[in-house]
Every structure is written in C-alpha cells, then in structure tokens.
N, C-alpha and C positions, 0 to 999 in steps of 0.2 A: 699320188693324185696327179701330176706332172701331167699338164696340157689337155685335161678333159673338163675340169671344176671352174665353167668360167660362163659368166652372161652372155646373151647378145646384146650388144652394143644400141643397138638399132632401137631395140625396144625398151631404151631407158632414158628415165626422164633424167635431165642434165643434173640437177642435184643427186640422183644417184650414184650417175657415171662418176658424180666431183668427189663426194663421200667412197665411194671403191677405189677410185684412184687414192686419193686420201690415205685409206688404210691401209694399200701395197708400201705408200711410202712410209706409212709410220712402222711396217714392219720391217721393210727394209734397213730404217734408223737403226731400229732396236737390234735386229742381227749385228748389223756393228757392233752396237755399243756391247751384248753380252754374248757373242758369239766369234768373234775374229773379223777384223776391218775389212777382209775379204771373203767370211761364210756366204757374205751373201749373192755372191758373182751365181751362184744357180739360182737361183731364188726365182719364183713362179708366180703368177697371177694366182693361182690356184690355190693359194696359202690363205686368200682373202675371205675364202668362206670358211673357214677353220677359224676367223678371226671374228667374221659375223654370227656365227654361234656362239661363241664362248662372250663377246661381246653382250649378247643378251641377259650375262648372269653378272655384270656390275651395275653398280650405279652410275644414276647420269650424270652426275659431278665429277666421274672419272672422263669424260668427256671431251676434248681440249683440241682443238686444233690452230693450227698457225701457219702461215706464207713460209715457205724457204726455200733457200737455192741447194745444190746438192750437186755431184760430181756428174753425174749425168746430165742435169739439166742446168747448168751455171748458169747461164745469162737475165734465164727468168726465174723468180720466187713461184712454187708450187704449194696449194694448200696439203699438210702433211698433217696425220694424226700425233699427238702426243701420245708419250707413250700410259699404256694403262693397264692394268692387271691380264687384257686379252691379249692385247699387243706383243707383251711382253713373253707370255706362253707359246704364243705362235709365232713367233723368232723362236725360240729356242726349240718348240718340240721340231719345226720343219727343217731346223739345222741336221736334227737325231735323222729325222727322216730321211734327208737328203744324202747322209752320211753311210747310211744303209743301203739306200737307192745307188750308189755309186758300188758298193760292196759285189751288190747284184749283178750288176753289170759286168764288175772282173771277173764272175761265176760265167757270163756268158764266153761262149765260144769262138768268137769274134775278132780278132786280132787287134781291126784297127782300134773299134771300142777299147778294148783293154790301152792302150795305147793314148786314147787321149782319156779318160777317165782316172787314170794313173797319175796325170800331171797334178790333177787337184788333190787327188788323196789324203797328201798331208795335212792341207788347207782343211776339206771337210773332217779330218781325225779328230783336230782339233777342236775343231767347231761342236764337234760331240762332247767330246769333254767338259766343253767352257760350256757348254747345254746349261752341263750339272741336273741333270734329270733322270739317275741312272738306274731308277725302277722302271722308268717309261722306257728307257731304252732297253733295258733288258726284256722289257714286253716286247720289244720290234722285234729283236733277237731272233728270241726264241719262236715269234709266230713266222717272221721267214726264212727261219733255219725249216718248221715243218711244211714252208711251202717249197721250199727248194726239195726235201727229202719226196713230196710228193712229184714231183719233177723228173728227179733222177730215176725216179720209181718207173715214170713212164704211167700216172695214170691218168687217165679214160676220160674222166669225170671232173668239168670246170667245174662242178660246186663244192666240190671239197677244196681245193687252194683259193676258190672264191670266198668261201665261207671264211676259210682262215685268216684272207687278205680283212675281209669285212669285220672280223672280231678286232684284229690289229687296229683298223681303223676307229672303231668302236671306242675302243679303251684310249684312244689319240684325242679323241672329241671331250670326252667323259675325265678325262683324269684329273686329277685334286681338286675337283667338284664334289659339293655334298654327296651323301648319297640321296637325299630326297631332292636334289637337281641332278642327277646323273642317267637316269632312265632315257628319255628326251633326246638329249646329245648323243648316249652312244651308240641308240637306232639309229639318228642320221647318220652316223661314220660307219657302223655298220654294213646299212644297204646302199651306200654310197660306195662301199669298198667292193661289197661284189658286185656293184656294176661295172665299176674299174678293171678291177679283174677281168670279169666275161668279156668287156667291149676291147680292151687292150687287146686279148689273147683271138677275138674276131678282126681285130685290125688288122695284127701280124698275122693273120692267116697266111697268106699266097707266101711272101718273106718265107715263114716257115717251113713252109710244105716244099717248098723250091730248097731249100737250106738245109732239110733234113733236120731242124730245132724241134725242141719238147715245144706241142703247142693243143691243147685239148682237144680242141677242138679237131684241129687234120688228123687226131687219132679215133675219134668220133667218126667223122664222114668218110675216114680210109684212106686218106691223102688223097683225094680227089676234088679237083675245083669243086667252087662250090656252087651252086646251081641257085638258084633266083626263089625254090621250093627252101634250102636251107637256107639261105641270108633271112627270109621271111621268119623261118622259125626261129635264129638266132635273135633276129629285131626285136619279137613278140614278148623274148623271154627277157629283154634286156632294158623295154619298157615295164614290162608287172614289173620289173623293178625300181623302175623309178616310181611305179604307182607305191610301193613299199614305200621307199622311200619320202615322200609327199607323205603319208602318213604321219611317220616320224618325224617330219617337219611342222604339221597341223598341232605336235606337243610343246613347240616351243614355244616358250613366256616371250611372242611379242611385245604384248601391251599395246605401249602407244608409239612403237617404235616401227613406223612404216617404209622408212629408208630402207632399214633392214628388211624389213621383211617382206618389200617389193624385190628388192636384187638375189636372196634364197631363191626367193620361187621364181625367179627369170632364169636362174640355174637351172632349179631344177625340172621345170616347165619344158624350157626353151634350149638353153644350154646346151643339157646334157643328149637330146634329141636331136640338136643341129651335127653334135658330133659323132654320131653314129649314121648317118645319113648314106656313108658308104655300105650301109646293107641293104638302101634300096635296090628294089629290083633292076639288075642289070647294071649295075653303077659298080666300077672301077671301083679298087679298096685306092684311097685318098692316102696321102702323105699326113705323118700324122702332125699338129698345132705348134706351133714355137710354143716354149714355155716360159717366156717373159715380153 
C-alpha cells in the first residue's frame, strides 16, 4: 500500500483530518505494544484505511480516544485512538506486510536498497513473528512468492501480478471476518491492490526502462518512452479501477458512521487520482510520496 492510500488534506473537514490523525496514532501505539517498540519506524499513513474498514465491523463502545504525548510529539498531548479490535489487527497485519515489503526489496537488484533495507531486517523479522498471524502471512507468502515468479518470468501482462497483488490484498482486508461480513472488505483490498500494482509499475516506468528492471508495462510498449497516447490509456485503465473499486466501497456497513465514510471516499475519489496525476498528458513521472 506504501504512499498511494492516503486523502487530500485539503478537502477534509477538521474532524476528519483529527479522527485520521487519531487513528495513525492509535496504530502506531498498538505496533508497539504487540509488534516490537521499533516495528513501527516504517509505519505509513496508508495503514489508516486498512483500519477505517475493519473499523466498520465493531461496535461503537469499542470507541475511545484520549490526549497523549509520544516520542515524536513530546511537548504537546495528541488526540490518539485507543486501542480496539481494528486497531489492533492493522498493527499487526501491516507489521506481516511491511516485513514482506522489505523481503521484496532485497529480491530487487539495487545495491544501495539492499543496503539500507538490511539494516531493519531483523527489526521487521521480528515484528512478523510477534504479528502471530501466521496464516495471513503465509497468504502474503505465497501470493508474492507467485508475483515475483511472474516477474522473473519476464511477463507481459500487469493483470496477472495485479490481480495476484489484489487477491493478497483482498484476503488482508477480509480476514477473521465472518464470512457473511467478508465479501464487502475483500473487494475493497482487492481492487485497491490492482490499482497499486498497475499505478506503482506506471510510476517506475522511465526508472525501469533506463535500468533494464522487470516492469510490465516497458515490456508492453517495447521499452520506448511513453507517449501522451499511452499514459492516456494507462490513466483510463487505472481509474475503471477505481470506479471498481467505489463499488466495493458503496458495500460497506457505514450506517451512521460519516467520519468514516467521508475519508474512504476522499481516498478513493480524490486520493487515489491526485496520485497518479503523473500520467497526465505530457507531465514528467513525479518522485514517488513519503510514506509517513
């Protein structure tokens, strides 16, 4: 998910902005506490809609927030969520993630990456571990163990490692959810993941193609810049996916819970189209978002 899963600012009302802030910190608490006092040094904005979905499937009495100080922000008390059944899952499943995401990276070819990616290692090893969620992580596993085979493969076609990124995500949104709550959630992580996928592998286009990296897309168009005709058709295909997605979204059990489900669809509205905005016509590929 890492630096694409995030509102604009701009277009939220200050109770939202207080409540999303809110829940980065309460996630951030919880990796502590059930993850290693330093899992959470990667730790992403991005985590927080992972935390506003599954958030929708407890009660409002799990609910709680409080003022606190914290090692980043000592001087002043921050409103921070307590912790609650959501909270608590997303620390621990975005530790698996993060842990994997780092795996990924030493697969890459990259020196320096390898290099500073190595120093944490042990840190996020752990942090898998102390997860304790080891069917979900053996879901990550195995789904990018078969995107990397598709990789090495050398093939063609971003919908296959999209699709695969997207079921991963899927079963990340969905899991130890009923199954009569699990439909809902694991559409959104779903086509949230193959937009991930596509828009990542459209990002690092030029990088790649200059680099010689596996990247679908430069095997697509033939290693040739991309021309203002393909960014147009990559965009087109990268919003129906957000319109997918918004679908999947219109199944979740808001209610009366409008916080939430004003900052979802600022995502996925607004968000997710502000960050792909490097495919307008003619527009330079953009450095890609800090992730915290």
């Amino acid at each position: 998910m890492f630096g694409y899963v995030k509102p604009v600012k701009a277009d939220m009302l200050v109770r939202e902005y207080e409540f999303y802030k809110a829940t980065y910190c309460g996630i951030c608490r919880a990796m502590k506490h059930h993850t290693g006092a330093l899992s959470n040094v990667t730790l992403s904005y991005d985590s927080v809609f992972l935390a506003l979905v599954r958030m929708l499937y407890i009660e409002d009495s799990e609910f709680k927030a409080r003022r606190r100080r914290c090692i980043a922000h000592p001087l002043s008390k921050r409103p921070m969520l307590d912790e609650n059944p959501a909270i608590e899952y997303t620390a621990r499943a975005f530790a698996i993630l993060t842990y994997y995401k780092l795996r990924d990276d030493l697969h890459d070819e990259r020196a320096l990456k390898k290099v500073a990616v190595s120093t944490i290692r042990p840190i996020l090893a752990s942090a898998n571990v102390r997860a304790a969620l080891p069917s979900l992580s053996e879901i990550i596993a195995e789904k990018l163990g078969a995107i990397t085979a598709l990789e090495d493969s050398g093939c063609e076609s971003v919908d296959k490692p999209a699709t695969l990124f997207g079921e991963l995500l899927g079963e990340v949104f969905a899991y130890g959810l009923d199954e009569s709550q699990r439909t809902a959630p694991y559409y959104v992580g779903y086509h949230l993941g193959r937009f991930i996928y596509s828009a990542d592998a459209a990002e690092d286009y030029e990088r790649d193609r200059r680099a010689g990296s596996y990247n679908p897309y430069v095997l697509s168009y033939g290693g040739e810049p991309l021309t203002d005709e393909n960014k147009s058709t990559v965009k087109c295909a990268l919003l129906l996916e957000c319109k997918k997605l918004e679908g999947a979204v219109n199944l979740l059990p808001f209610g009366s819970r409008a916080t939430i489900e004003n900052i979802i669809n600022n995502v996925i509205h607004l968000g997710l189209a502000d960050r792909i905005k490097f495919l307008d016509k003619s527009a330079d590929t953009q450095p890609k978002g800090e992730t915290n």
